[in-house]
N, C-alpha and C positions, 0 to 999 in steps of 0.2 A: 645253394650256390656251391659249387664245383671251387676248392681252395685252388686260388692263384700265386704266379710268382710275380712278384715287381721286376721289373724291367727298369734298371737303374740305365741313366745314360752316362755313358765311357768319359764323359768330358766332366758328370757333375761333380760337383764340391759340396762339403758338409752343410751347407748353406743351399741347396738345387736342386731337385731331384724330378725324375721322370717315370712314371710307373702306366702300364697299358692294361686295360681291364681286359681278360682271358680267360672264358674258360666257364662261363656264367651259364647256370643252369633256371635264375631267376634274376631280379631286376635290383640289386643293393642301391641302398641310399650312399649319399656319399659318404663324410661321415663315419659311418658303419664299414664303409669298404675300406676306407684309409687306415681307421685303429686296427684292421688285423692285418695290413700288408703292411705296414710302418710300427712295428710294434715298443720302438724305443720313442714314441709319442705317445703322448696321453690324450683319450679319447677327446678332454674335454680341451686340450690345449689345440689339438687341428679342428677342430671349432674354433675355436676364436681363430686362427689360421685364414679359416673359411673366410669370417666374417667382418674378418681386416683387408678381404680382397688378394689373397695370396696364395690361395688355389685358383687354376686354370682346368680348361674341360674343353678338348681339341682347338685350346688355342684362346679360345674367350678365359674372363675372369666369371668363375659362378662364385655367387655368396650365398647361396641356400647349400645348408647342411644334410636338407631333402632332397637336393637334386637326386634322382636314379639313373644310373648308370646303366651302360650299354655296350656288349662286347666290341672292343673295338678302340674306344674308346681311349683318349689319351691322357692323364692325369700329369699335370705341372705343378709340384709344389718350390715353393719359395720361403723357408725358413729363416728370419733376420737372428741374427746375432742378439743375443740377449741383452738387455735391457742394462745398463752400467748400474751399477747399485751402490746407490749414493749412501753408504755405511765402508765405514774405518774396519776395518780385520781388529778385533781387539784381543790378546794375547792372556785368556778366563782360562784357569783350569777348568779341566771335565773328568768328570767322576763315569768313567767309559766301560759298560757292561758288555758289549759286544761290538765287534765293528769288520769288515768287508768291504770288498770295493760297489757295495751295492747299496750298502746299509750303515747306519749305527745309532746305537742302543745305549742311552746315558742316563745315568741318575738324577736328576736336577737337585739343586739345593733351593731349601729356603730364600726366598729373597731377590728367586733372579726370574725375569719376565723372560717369555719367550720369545716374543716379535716387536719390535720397533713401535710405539706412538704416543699420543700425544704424552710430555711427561716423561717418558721414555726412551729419548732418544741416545742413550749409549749404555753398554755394560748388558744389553741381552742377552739370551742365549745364542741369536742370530749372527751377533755380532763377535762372538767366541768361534760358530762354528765357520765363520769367515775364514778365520785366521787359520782352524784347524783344519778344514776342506776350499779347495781351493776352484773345486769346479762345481758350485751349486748354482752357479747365476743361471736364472730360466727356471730355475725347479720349483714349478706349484704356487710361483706370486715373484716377484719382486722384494717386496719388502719381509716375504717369507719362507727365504728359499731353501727346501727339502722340509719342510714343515709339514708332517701326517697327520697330526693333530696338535693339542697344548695340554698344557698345566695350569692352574690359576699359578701366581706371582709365589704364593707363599706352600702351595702344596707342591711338597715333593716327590720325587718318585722314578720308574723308568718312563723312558718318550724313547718313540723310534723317529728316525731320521731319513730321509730316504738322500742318495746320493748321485740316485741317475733318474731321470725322468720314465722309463722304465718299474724300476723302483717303486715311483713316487705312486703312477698308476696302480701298480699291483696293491701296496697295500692300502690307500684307500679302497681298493675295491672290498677286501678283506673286511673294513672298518663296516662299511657299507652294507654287507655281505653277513656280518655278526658272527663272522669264522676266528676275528683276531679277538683275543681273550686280554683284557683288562679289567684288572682284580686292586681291590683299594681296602687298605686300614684304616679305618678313624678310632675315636675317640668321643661317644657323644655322653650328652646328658643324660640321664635318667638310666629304667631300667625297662624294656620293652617287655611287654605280656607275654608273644610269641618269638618263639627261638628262630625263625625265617620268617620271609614274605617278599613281597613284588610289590613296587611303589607304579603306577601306569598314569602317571599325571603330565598332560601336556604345558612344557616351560615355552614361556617368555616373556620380552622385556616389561618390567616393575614401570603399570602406568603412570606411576606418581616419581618416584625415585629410578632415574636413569643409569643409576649404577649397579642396580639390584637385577636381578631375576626374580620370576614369579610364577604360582600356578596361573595357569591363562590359558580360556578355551579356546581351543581351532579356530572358530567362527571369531574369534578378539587376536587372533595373530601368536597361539597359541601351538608350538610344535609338538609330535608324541614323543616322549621321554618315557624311557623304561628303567627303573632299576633292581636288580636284584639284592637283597641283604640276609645276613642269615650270626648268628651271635659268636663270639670266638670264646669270650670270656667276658663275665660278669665281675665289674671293681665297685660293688657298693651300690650306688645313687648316681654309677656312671658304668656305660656298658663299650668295651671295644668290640666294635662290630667289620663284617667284611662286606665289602659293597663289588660289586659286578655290575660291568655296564653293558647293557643291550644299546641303548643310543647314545650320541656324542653331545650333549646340549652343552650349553655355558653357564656354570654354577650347578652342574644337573644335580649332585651327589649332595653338596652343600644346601641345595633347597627342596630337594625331597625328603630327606635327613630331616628337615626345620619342618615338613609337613607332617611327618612321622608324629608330629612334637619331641623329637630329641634333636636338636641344633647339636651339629659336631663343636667342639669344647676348642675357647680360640678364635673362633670364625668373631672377625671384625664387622662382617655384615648381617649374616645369620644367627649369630651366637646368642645366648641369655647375658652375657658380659658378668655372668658369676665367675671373682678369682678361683682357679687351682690351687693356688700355691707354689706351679710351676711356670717360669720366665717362657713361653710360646711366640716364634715370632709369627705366628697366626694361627690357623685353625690346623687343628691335629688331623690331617687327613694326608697319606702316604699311599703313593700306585706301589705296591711289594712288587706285582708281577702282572709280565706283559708276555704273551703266547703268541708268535706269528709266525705264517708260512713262510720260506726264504722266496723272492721274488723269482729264481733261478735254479737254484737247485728243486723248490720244493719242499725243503727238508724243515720240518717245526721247529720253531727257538724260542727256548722259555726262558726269559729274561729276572731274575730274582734285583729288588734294587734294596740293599739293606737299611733297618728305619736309619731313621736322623737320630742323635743322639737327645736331643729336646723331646723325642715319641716316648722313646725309653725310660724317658728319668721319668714320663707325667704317668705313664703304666707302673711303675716300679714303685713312685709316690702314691697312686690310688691301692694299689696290692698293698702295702705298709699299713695304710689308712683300717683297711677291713681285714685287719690278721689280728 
């Protein structure tokens, strides 16, 4: 396919657009021709577009995202106004490692959840970054808006943030893609035989206990989960190790960790429930560093988030122990 230009019409508003297919040297799906001429939407957001009935195609509404396209042809889109977002701006400091008008990069603290539900309905991080960005409504959910990925509740760390739908695209694509680098501290049990390895066990939900994650095969609803780990320092009958993520699952590091048999130190759900000696407001697991391409310039940003002071004191307490 021969790259085209969109063909905006003179009259539309940020809410209306008209674009003419030109120039086509093979047959594009819809779809697929939308995400590279409308590149401040996300592929998967004109889909739902599509399939809400708000593309048109010389005039009709089409709701397949397969439709193929034909030089000539007249493209209508119809963008609503985002979604009002039934959450209060709440006025949370943010521990702020980089930021741009495209982007930002924060260190979460202990203790703060990221997205809005059941149980949690104020004091998020979502609900912070209300207050402190002011144009995220539409970005990547409703009740998650500029949200690239998460943190559990009690691990700390950096998170990127995306702040334009543009943005938000690009770096999940990145996530997706295995180019954006996130790199994690724990704190586990024991002392592993080998100094690296690769955990390749496919996560999900705990058939018994619904709060849990589990190894689970494909064939039982079982996704592939990759982790990489490799040993920083040895504290005794307790090893700090550095985890790398190839996939994004839910608990991925905290239960492949527990497969290892060394449960990171802390974990309320995985843990051995052996005291340290140290006050943990949960499992000792810290993102230090987060690697991503900038959506626009291109340019790599390697995000450093410094530990919590509760990582510190439980390292500094197990070093004391075996000196």
């Amino acid at each position: 396919m021969v790259p085209t230009s969109p063909d905006f019409a003179a009259d539309s508003s940020e809410n209306f657009r008209i674009l003419v297919v030109d120039g086509v040297s093979s047959t594009p799906r819809l779809d697929s021709w939308l995400a590279e001429q409308v590149p401040d939407l996300s592929r998967s957001r004109i889909q739902k577009l599509i399939a809400q009935g708000q593309v048109s195609v010389n005039g009709a509404v089409c709701s397949s995202k397969k439709a193929v396209l034909q030089a000539g042809d007249r493209i209508e889109i119809v963008i609503p106004a985002p979604e009002p977002l039934d959450l209060q701006p709440e006025a949370i400091p943010l521990d702020i490692l980089y930021e741009d008008d495209s982007l930002l990069i924060l260190n979460k603290p202990a203790g703060m959840v990221v997205h809005p539900a059941p149980g949690h309905s104020e004091g998020t991080l979502v609900h912070a970054l209300l207050a402190h960005c002011d144009s995220l409504a539409g970005i990547g959910g409703v009740q998650r808006p500029g949200i690239v990925h998460r943190l559990d509740k009690e691990t700390t760390g950096a998170l990127v943030i995306a702040k334009t739908d543009l943005a938000y695209q690009h770096l999940q694509a990145q996530i997706q893609a295995k180019t954006a680098r996130r790199e994690y501290l724990a704190v586990v049990y024991g002392a592993p035989r080998e100094e690296s390895g690769t955990v390749d066990q496919p996560i999900g939900r705990h058939p018994v206990d619904r709060k849990k994650m589990a190894i689970l095969p494909i064939e039982q609803g079982g996704r592939r989960a990759v982790t990489h780990w490799r040993i920083r320092e040895r504290l005794g009958n307790y090893t700090l190790i550095d985890f790398e993520l190839e996939t994004g699952r839910t608990h991925q590091i905290r239960v492949h960790s527990t497969f290892l048999g060394h449960p990171i130190v802390g974990d309320p759900l995985y843990g051995s429930g052996r005291s340290v000696g140290v006050n943990l407001p949960g499992q000792a697991l810290h993102a230090w560093r987060l690697r991503i391409q900038h959506p626009l310039t291109e340019q790599w940003i390697e995000a450093i988030a410094p530990l919590p002071d509760t990582f510190t004191t439980l390292v500094e307490v197990l070093r004391r122990r075996q000196a």
